[in-house]
N, C-alpha and C positions, 0 to 999 in steps of 0.2 A: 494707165487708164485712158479709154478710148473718150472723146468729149462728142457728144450726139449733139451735132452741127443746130440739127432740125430745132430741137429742144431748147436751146442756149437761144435761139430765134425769138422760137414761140414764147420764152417766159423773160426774155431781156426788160429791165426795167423803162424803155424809151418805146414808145412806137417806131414800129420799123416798117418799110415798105420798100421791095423790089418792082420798079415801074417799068413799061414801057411805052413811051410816047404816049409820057403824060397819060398812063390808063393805069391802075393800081393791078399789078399780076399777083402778088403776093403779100400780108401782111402780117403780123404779131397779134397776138390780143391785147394787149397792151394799144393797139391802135384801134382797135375794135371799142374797148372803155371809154379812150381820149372821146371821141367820135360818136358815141352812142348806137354802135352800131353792129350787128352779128358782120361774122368774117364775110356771109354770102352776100352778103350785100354790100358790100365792097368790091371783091374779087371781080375784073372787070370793068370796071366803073372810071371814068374820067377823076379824075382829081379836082373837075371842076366840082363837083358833088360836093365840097368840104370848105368852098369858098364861099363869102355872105352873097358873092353877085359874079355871072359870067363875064362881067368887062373885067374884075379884078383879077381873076386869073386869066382869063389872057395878057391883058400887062404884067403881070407876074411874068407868066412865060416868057415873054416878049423882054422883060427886063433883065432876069436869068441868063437866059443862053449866051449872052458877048461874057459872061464872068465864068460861065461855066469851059465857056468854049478857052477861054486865057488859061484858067488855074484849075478847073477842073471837080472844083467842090465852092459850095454855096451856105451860104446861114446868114438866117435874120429872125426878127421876131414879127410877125403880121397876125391880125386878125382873121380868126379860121370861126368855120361855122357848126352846132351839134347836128349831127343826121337823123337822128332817132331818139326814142326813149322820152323819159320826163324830162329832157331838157331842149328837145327837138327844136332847133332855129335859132339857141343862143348864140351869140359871141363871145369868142373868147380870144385870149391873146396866146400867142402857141411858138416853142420854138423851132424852125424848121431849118434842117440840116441834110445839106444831099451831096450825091458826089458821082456826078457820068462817068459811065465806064467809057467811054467814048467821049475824046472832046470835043472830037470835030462833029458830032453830033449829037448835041447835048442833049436830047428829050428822048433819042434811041432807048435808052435803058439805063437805069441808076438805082441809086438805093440813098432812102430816105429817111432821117429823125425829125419824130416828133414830140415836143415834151411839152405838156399842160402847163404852160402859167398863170392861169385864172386864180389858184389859189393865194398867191401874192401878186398880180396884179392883173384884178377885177378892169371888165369893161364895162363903166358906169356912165358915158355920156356919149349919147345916139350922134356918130358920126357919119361926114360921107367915105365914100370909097377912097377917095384924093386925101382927106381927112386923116384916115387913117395910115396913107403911104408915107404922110408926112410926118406922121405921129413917132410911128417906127422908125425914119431915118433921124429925126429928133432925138430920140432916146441911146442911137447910136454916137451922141454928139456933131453930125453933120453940121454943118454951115447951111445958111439957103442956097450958096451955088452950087454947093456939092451936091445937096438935096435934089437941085435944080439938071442939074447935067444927069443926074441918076434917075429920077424919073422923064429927064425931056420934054422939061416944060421952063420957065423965064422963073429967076430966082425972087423977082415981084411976085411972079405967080405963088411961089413958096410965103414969101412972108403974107400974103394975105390971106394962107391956110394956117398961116401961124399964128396970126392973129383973130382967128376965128377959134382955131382953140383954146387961144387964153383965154376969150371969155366964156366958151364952153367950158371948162377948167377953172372960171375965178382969177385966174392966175397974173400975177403982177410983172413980173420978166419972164423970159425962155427957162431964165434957170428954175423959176419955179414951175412952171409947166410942164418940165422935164421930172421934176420931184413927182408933183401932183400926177404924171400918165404913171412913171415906174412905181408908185403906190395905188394907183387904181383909182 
């Protein structure tokens, strides 16, 4: 039995996306759903389009390439933005998984997953940009230097994003605020 490449694409359960430099060439519907968005309006489009603000994907970018450039594939969990539809400008938290065909130049071209986790863990309290990069490496169990050396910024700087989240959050230690973001 012959397996139709194209098909297995189009109906795969994850969002999928063929990029290059950072521009979306091809996508699944499954990422069109994620996204609130028809395929045409995607195809082409910056991938800045799907972030809550243009500084955060460029630090994105900017934070990516020395790990893509090392190992060659990438994943974390960050807040992505809806394009369209009734839910146009929510946030959501999203997994995103990619992998350069090229390492020495990582935004050349790759292919990319994306998996919805809004439905187990909702974004319920209005963060910043830094807010949210810290959130993420948080829920990875980072430390604040490690936080700190990954985003390139002083591990004071981290705990005083982490301490902004606990009280956005309620939250009495790291370990409960770690509870409180991966439940929503």
């Amino acid at each position: 039995m012959d397996i139709d490449y194209r098909l297995a694409f189009d109906l795969a359960p994850v969002g999928l996306v063929l990029s290059r430099n950072r521009t979306i060439q091809d996508c699944n519907q499954r990422v069109c759903e994620i996204f609130g968005a028809a395929r045409e309006q995607l195809l082409g489009q910056s991938f800045q389009v799907l972030y809550p603000s243009a500084d955060e994907f460029e630090r994105t970018g900017a934070r990516i390439a020395p790990i893509l450039n090392r190992s060659g594939s990438y994943a974390d969990d960050r807040v992505m933005r809806r394009l369209d539809g009734r839910l146009k400008g929510e946030a959501f938290w999203c997994h995103v998984t990619g992998r350069a065909l090229n390492r020495d130049a990582p935004h050349e071209a790759g292919i990319w997953s994306f998996e919805d986790l809004s439905e187990r863990r909702p974004v319920k309290a209005e963060l910043t940009a830094r807010e949210r990069e810290v959130a993420a490496h948080l829920m990875q169990g980072l430390t604040s230097k490690h936080i700190g050396r990954a985003l390139v910024i002083s591990h004071r700087t981290v705990e005083i994003y982490r301490a902004r989240l606990m009280r956005k959050y309620q939250a009495s230690t790291t370990a409960d605020l770690v509870q409180k973001l991966m439940s929503g």
